[in-house]
N, CA, C and O atoms as a Tinker XYZ file with bonds, in Angstrom:
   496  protein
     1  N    114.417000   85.070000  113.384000    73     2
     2  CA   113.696000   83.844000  113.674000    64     1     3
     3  C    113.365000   83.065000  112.404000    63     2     4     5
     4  O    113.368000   81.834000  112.416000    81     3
     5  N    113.034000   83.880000  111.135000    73     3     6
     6  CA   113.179000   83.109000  110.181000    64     5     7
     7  C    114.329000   82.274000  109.523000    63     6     8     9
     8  O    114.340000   81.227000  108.877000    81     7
     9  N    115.270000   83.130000  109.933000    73     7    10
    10  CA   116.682000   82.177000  109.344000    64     9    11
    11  C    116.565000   80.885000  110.479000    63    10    12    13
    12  O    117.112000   79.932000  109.925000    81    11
    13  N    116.197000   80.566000  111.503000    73    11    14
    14  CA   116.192000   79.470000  112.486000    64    13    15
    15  C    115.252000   78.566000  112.067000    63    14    16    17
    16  O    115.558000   77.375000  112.025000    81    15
    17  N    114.027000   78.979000  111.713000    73    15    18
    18  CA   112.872000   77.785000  111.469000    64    17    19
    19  C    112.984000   77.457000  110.154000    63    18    20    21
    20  O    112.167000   76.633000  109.743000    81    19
    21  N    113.972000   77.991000  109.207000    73    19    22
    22  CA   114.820000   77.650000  108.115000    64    21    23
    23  C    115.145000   76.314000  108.216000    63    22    24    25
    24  O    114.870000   75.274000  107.619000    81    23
    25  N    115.989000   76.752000  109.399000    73    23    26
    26  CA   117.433000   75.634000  109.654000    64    25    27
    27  C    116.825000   74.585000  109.810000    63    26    28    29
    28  O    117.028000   73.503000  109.259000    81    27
    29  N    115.865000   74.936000  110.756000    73    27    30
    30  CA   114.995000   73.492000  111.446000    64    29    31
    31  C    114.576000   73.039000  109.854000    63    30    32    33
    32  O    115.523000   72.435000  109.349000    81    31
    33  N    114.045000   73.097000  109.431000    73    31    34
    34  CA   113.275000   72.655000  108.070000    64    33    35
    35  C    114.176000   71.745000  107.184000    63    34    36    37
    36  O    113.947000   70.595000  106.807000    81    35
    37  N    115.517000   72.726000  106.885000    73    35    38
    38  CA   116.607000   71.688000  106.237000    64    37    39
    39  C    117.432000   70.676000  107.275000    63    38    40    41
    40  O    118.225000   69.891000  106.757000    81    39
    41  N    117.303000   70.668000  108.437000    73    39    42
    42  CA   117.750000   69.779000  109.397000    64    41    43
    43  C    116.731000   68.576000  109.510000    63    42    44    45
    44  O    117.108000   67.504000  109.984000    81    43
    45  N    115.187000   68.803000  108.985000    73    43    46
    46  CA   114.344000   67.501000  109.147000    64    45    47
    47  C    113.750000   67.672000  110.704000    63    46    48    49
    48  O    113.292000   66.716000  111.331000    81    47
    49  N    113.806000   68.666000  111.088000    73    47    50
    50  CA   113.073000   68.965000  112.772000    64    49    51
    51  C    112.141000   70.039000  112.250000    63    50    52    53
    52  O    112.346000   71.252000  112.298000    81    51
    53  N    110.989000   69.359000  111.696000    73    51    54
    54  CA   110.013000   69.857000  111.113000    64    53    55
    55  C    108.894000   70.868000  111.965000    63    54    56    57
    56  O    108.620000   72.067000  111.911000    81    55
    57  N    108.308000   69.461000  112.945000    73    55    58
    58  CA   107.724000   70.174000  114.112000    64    57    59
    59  C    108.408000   71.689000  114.546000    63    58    60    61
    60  O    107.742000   72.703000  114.337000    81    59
    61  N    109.546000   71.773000  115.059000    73    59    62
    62  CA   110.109000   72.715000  115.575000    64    61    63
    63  C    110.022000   74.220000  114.295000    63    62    64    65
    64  O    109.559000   75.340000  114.509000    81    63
    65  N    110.588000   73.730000  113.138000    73    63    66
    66  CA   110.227000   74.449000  112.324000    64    65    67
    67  C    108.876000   75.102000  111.865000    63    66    68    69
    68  O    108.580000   76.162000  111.313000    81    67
    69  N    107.845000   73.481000  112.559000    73    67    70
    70  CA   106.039000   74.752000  111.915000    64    69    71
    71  C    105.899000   74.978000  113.026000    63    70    72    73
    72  O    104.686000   75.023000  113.234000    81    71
    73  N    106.703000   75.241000  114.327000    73    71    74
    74  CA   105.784000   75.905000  115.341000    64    73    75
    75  C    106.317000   77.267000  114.926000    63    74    76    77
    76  O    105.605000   78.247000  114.701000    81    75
    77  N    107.672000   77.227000  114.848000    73    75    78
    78  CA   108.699000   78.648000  114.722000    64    77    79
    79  C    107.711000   79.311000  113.536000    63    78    80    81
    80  O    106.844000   79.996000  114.079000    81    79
    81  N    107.631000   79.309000  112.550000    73    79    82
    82  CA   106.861000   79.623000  110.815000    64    81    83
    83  C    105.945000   79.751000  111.451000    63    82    84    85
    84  O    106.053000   80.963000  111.634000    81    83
    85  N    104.490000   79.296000  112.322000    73    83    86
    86  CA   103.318000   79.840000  112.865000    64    85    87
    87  C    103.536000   80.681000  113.540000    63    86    88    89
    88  O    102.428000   81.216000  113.489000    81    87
    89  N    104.042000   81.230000  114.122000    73    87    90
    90  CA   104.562000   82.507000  115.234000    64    89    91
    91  C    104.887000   83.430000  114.272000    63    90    92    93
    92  O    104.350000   84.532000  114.384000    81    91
    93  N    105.874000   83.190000  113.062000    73    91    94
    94  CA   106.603000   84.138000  112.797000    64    93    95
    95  C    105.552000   85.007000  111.476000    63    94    96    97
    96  O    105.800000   86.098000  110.964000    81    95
    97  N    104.130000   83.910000  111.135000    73    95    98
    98  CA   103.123000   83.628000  109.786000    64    97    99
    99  C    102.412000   84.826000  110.644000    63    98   100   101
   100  O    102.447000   85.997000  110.265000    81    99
   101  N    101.733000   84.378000  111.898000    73    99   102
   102  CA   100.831000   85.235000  112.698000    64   101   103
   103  C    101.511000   86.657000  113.100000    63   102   104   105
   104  O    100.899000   87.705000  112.895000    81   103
   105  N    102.914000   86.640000  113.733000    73   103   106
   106  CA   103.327000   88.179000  113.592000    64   105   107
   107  C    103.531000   89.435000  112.294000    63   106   108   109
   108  O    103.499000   90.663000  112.212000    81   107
   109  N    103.785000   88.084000  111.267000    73   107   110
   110  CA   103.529000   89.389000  110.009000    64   109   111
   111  C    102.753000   89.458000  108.937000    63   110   112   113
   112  O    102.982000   89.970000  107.841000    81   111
   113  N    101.449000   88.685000  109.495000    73   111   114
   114  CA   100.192000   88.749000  109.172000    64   113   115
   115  C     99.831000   90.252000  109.916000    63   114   116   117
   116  O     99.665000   91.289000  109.274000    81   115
   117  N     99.750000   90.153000  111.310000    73   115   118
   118  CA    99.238000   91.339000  112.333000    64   117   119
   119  C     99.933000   92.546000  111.749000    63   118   120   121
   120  O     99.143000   93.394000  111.332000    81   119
   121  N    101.231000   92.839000  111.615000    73   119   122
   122  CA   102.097000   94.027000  111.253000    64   121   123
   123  C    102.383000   94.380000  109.550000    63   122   124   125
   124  O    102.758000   95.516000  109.259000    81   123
   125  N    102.208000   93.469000  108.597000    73   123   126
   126  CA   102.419000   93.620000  107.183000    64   125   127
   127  C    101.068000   92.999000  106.370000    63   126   128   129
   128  O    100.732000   93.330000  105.232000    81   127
   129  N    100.403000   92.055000  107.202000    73   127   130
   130  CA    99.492000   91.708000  106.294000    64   129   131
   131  C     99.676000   90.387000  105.680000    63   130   132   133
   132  O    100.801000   89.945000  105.447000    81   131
   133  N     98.415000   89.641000  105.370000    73   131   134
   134  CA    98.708000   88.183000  104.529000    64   133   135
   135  C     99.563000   88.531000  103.356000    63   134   136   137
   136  O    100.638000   87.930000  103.332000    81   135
   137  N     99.274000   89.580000  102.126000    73   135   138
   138  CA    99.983000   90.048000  100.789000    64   137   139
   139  C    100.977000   90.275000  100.759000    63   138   140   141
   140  O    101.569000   90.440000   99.693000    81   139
   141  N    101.549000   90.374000  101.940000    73   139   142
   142  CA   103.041000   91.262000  101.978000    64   141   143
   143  C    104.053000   90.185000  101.549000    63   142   144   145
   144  O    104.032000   89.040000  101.999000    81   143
   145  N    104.842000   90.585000  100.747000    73   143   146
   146  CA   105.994000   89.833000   99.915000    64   145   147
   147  C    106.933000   88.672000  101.212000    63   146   148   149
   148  O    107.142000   87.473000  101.030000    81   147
   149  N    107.282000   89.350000  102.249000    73   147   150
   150  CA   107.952000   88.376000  103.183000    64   149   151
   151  C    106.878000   87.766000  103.652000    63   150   152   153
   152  O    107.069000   86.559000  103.804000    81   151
   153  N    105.602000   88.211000  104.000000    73   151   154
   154  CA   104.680000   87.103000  104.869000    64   153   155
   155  C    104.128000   85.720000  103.784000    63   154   156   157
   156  O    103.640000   84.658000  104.170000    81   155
   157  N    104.432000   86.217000  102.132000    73   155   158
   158  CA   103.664000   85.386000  102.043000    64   157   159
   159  C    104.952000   83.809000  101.521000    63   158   160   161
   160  O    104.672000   82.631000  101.296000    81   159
   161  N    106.045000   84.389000  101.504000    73   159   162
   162  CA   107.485000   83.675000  101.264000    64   161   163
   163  C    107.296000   82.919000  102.874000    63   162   164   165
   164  O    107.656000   81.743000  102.828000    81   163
   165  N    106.915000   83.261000  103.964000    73   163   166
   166  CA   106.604000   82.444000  105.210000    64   165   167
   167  C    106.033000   81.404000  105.156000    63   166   168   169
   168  O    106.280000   80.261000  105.542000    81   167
   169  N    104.740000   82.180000  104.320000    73   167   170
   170  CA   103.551000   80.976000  104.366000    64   169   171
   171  C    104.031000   79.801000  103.535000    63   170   172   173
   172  O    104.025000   78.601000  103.810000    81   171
   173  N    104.415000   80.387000  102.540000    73   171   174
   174  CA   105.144000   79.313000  101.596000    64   173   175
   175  C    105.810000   78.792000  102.306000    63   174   176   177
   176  O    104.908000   78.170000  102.866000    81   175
   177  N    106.587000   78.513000  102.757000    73   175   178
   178  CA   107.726000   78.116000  103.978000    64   177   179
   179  C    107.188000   76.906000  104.839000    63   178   180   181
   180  O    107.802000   75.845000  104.946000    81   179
   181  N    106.141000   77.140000  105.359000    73   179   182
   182  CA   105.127000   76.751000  106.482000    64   181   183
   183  C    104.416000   75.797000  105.791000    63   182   184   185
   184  O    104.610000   74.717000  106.349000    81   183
   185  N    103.527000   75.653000  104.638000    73   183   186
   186  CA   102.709000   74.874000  103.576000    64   185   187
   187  C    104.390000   73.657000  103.465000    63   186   188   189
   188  O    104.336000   72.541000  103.984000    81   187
   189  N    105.413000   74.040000  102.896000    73   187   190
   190  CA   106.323000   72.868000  102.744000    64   189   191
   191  C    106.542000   72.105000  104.045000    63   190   192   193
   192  O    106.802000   70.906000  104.142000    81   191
   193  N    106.362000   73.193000  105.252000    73   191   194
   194  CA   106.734000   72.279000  106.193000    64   193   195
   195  C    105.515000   71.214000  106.288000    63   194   196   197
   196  O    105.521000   69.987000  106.393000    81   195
   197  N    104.561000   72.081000  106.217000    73   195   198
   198  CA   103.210000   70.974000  106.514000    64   197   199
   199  C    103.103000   69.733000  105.853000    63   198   200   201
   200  O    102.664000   68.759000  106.464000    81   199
   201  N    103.463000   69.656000  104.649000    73   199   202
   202  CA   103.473000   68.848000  103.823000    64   201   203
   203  C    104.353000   67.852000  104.205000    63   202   204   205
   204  O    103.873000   66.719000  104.169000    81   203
   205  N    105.740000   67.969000  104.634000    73   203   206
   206  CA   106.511000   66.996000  105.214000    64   205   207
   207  C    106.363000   66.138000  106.435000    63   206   208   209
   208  O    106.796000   65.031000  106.758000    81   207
   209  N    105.376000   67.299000  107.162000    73   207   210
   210  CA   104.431000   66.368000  107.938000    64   209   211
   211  C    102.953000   65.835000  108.016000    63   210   212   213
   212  O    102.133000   65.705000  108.925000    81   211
   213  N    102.971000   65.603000  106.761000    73   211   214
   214  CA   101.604000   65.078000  106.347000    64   213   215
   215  C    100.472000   65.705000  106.602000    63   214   216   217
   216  O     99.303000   65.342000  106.468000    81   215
   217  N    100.875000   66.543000  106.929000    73   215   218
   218  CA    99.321000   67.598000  107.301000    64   217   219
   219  C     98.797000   68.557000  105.840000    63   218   220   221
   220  O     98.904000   69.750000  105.558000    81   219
   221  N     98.049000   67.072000  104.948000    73   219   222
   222  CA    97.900000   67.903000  104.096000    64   221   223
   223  C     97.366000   68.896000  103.660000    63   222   224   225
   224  O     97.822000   69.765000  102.916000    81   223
   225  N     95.916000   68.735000  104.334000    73   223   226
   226  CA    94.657000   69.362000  104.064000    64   225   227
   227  C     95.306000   71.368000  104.748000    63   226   228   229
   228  O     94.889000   72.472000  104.396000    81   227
   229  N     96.054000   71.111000  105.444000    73   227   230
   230  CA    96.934000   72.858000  106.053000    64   229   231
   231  C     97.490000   73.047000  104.811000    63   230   232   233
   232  O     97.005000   73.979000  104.168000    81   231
   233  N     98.645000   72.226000  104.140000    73   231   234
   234  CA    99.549000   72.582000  103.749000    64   233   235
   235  C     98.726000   72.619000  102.506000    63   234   236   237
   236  O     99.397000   73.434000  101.873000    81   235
   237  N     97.619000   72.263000  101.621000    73   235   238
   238  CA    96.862000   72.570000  100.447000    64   237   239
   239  C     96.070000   73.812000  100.628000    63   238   240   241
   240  O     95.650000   74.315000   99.585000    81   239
   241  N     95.669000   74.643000  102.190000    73   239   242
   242  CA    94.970000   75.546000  101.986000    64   241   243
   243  C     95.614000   76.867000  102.339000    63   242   244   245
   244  O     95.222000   77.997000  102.047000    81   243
   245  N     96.862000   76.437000  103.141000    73   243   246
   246  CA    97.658000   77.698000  102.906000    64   245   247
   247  C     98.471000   78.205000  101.822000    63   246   248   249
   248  O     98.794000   79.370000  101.592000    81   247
   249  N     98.895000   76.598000  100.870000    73   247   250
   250  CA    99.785000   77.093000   99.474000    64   249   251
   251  C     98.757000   77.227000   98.506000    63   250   252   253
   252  O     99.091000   77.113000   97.327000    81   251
   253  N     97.373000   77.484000   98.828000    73   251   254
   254  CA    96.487000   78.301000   97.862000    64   253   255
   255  C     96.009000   79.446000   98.200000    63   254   256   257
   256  O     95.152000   80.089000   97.593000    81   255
   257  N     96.691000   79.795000   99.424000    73   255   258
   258  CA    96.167000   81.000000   99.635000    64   257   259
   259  C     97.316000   81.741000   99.252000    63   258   260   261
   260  O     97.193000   82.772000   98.591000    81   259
   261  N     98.629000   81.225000   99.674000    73   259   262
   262  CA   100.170000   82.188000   99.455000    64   261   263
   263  C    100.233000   82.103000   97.625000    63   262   264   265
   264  O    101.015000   82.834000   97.018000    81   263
   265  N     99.207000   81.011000   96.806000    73   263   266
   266  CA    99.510000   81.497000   95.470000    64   265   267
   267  C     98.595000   82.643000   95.062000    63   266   268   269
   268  O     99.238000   83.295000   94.240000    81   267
   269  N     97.490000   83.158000   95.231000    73   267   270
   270  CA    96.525000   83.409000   95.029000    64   269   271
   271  C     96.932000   84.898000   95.604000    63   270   272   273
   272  O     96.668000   85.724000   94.731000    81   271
   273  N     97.489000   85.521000   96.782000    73   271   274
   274  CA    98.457000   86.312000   97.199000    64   273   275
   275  C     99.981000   86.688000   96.134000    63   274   276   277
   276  O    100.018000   87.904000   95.947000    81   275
   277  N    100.545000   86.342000   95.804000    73   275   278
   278  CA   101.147000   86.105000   94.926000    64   277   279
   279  C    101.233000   86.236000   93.301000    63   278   280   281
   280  O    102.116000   86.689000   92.572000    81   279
   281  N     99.963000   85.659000   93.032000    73   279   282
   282  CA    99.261000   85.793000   91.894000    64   281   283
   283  C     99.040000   87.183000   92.079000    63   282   284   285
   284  O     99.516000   87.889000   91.191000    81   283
   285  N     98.509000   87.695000   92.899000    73   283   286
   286  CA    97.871000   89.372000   92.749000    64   285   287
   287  C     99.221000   89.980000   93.188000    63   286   288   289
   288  O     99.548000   90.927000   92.473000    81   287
   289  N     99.944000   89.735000   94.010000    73   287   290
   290  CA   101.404000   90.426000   94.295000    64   289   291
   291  C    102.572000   90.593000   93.049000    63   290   292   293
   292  O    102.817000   91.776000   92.812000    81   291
   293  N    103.195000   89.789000   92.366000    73   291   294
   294  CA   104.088000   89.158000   91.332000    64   293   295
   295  C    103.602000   88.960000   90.043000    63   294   296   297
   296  O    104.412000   88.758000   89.139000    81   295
   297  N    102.262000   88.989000   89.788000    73   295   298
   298  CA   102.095000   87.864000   88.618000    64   297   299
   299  C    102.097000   86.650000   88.563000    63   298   300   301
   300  O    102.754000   85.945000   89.329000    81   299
   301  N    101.266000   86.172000   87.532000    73   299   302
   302  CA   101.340000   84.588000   87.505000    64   301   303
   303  C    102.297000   83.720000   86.873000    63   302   304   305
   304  O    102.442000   82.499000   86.826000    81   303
   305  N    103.027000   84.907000   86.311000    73   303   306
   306  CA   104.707000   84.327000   85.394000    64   305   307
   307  C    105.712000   84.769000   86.306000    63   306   308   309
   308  O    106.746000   84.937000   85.660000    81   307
   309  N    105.907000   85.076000   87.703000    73   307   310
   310  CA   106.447000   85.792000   88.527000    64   309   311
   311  C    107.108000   83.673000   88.780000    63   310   312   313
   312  O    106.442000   82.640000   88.843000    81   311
   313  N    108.576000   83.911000   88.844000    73   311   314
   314  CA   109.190000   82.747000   89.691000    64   313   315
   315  C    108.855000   82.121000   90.927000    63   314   316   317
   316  O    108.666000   80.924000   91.146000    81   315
   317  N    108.792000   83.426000   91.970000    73   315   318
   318  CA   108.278000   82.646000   93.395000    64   317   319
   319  C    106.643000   82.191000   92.670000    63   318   320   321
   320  O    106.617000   80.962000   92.607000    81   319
   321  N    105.726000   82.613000   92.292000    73   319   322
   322  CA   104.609000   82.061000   92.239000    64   321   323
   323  C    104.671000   80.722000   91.321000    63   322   324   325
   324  O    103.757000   79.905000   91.437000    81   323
   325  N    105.571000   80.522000   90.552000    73   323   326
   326  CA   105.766000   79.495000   89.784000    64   325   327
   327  C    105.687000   78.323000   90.961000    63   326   328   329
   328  O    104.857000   77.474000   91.286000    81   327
   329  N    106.871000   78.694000   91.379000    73   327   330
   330  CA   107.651000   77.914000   92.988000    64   329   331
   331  C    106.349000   77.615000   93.739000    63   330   332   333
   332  O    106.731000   76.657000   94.411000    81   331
   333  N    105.577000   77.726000   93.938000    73   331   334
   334  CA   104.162000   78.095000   95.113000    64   333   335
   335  C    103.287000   77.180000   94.177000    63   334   336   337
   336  O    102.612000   76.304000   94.718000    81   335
   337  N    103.255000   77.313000   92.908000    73   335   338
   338  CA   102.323000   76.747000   92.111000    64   337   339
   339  C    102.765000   75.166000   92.163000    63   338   340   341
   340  O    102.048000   74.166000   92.138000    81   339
   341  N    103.774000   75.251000   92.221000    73   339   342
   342  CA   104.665000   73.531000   91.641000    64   341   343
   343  C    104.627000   73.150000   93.291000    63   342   344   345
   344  O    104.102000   72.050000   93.456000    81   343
   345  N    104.955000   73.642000   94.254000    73   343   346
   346  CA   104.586000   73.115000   95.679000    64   345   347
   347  C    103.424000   72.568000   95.908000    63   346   348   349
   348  O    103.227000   71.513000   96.510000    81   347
   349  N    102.177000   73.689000   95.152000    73   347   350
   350  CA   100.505000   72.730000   95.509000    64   349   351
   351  C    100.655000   72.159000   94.585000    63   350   352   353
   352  O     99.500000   72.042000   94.175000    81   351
   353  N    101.347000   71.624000   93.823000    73   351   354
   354  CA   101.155000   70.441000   92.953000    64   353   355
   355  C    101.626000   69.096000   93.491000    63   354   356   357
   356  O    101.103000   68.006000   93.260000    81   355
   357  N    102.994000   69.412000   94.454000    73   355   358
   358  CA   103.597000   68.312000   95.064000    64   357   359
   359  C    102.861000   67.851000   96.139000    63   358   360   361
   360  O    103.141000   66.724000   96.550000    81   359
   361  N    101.675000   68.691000   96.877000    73   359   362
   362  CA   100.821000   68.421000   97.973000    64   361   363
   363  C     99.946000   67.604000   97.572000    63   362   364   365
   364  O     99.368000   66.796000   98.298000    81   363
   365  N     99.732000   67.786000   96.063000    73   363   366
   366  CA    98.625000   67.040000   95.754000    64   365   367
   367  C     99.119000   65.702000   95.352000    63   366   368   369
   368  O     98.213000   64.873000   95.278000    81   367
   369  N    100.202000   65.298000   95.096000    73   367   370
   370  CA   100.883000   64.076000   94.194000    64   369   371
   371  C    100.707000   63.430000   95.620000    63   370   372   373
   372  O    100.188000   62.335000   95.834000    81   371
   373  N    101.358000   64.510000   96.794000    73   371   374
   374  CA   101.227000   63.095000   97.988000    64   373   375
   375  C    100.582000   63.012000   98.766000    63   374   376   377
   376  O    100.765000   62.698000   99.942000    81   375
   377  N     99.428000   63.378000   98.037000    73   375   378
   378  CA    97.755000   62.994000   98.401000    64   377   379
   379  C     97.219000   62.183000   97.614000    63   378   380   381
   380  O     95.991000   62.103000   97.593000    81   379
   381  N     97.993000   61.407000   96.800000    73   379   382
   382  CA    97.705000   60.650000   96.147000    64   381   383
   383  C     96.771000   61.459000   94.675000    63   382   384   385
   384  O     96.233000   60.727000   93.844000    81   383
   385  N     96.709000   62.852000   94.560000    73   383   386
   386  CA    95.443000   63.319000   93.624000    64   385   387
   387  C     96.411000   63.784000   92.514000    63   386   388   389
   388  O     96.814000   64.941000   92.400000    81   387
   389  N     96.815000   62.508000   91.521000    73   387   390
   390  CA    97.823000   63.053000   90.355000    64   389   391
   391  C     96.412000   63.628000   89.694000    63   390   392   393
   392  O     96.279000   64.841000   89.859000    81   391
   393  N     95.764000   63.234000   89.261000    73   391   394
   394  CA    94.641000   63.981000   88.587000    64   393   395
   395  C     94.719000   65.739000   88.468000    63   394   396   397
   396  O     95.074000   66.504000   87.572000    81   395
   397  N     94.148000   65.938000   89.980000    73   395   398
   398  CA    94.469000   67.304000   90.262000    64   397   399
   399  C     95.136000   68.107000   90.365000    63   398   400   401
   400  O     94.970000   69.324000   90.287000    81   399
   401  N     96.694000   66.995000   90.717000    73   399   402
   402  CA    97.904000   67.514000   90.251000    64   401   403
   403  C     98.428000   68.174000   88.919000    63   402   404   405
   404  O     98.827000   69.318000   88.705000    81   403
   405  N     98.287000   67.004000   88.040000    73   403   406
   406  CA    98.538000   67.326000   86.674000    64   405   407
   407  C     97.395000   69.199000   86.297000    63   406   408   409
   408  O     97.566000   70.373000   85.970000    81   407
   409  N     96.367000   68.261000   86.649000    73   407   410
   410  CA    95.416000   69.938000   86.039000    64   409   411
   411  C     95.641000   71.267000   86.500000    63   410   412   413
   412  O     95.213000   72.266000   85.921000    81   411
   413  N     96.539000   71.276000   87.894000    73   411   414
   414  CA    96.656000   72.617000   88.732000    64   413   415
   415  C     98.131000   72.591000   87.875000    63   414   416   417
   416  O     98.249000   73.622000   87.212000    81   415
   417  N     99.127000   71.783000   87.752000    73   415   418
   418  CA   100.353000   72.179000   87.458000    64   417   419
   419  C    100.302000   72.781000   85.961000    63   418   420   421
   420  O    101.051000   73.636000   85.487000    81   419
   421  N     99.265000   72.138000   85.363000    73   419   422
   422  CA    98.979000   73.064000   83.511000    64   421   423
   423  C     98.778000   73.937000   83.541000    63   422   424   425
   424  O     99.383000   74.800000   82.906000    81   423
   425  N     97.689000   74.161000   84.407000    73   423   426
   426  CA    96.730000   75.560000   84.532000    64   425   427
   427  C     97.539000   76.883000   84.889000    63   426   428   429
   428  O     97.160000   78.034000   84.668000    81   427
   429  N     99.085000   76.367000   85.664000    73   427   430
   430  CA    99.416000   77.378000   86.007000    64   429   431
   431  C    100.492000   77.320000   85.585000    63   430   432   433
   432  O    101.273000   78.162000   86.029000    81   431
   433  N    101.050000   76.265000   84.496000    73   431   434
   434  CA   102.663000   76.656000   83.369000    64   433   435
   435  C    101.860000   77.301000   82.741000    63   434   436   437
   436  O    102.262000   78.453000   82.583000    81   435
   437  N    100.538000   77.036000   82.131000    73   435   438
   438  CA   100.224000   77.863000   80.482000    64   437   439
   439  C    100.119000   79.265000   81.241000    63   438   440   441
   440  O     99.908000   80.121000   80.382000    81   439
   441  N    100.174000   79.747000   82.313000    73   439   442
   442  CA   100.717000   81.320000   82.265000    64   441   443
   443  C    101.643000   81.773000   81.906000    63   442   444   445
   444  O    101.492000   82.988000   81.780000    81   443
   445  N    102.492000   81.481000   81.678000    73   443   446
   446  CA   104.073000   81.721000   81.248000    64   445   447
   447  C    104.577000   80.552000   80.037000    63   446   448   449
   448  O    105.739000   80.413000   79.656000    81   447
   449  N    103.409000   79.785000   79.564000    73   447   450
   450  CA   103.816000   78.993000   78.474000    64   449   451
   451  C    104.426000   79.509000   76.835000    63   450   452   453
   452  O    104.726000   78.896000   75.810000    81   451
   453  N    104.408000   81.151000   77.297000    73   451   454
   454  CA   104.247000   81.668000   76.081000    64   453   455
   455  C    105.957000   81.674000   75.936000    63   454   456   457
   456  O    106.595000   81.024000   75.108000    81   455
   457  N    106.202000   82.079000   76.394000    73   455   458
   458  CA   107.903000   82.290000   76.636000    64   457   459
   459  C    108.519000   80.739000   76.619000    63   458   460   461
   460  O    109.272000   80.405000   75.703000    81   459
   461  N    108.126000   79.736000   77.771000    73   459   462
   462  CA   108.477000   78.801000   77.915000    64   461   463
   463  C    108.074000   78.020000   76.517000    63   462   464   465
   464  O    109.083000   77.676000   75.901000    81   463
   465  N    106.757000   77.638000   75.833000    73   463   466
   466  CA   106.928000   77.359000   74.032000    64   465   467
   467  C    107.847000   78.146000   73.504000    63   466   468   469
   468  O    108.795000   77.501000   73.059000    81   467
   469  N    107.931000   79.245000   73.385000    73   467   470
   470  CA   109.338000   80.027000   72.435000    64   469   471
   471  C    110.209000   79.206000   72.310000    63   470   472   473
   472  O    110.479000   78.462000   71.366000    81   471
   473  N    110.976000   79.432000   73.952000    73   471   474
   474  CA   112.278000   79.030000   73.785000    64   473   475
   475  C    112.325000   77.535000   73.646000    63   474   476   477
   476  O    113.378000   77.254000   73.075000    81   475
   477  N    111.592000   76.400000   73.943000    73   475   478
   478  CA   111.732000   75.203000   73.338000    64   477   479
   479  C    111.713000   75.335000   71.712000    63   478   480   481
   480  O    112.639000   75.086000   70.941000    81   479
   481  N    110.501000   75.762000   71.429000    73   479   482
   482  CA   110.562000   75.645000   69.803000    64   481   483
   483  C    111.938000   76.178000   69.390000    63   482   484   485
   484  O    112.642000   75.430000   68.711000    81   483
   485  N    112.338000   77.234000   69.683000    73   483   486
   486  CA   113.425000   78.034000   69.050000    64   485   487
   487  C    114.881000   76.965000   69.198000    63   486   488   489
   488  O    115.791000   76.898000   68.372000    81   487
   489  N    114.788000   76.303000   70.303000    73   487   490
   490  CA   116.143000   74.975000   70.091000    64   489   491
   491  C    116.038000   73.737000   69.212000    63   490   492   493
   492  O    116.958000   72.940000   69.029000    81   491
   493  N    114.559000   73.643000   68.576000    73   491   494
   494  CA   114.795000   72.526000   68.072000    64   493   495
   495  C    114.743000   72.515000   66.307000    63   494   496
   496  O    114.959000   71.473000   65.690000    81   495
């Protein structure tokens, strides 16, 4: 069912996609838990859909909960959480809150800025 509310998502049949992602968020919430590595790649899933349908205020409190999950699952230099981090940043740009944007998207490169300064400095 996840490969389907996928499809829906890259097809632009959004609705269909956050009903499918709420069914599929709530079944492996009940059986694996909010933390669990696939439930929280759902939620993530579900927060983008929300966002495409303007439902921001969902899609800002579930992609802080799937980072924050994440954050304690992966790390905060972990890729998917990068991915999760730069999503609540895009929720916030089209909420009009570049402000908050900009400050959540710093707050959470300078975790991994250490590597990411390296290798810039080291090319130039």
């Amino acid at each position: 069912m996840n490969h389907l509310a996928r499809v829906y998502k890259l097809q632009g049949r959004h609705d269909q996609a956050a009903k499918l992602f709420e069914e599929i968020l709530g079944e492996r919430v009940k059986v694996l838990g909010f933390d669990d590595f696939d439930t929280l790649a759902t939620a993530n899933n579900l927060g983008l859909v929300y966002k495409a349908l303007h439902r921001f205020p969902e899609a800002e409190e579930l992609l802080q909960r799937t980072l924050s999950g994440r954050e304690k699952l992966l790390g905060g230099d972990n890729p998917d959480t990068l991915v999760t981090a730069n999503n609540l940043a895009f929720v916030y740009q089209a909420m009009g809150n570049t402000s908050k944007q900009r400050n959540y998207t710093i707050a959470h490169w300078r975790d991994s800025s250490g590597t990411l300064e390296k290798s810039i400095q080291s090319r130039s």
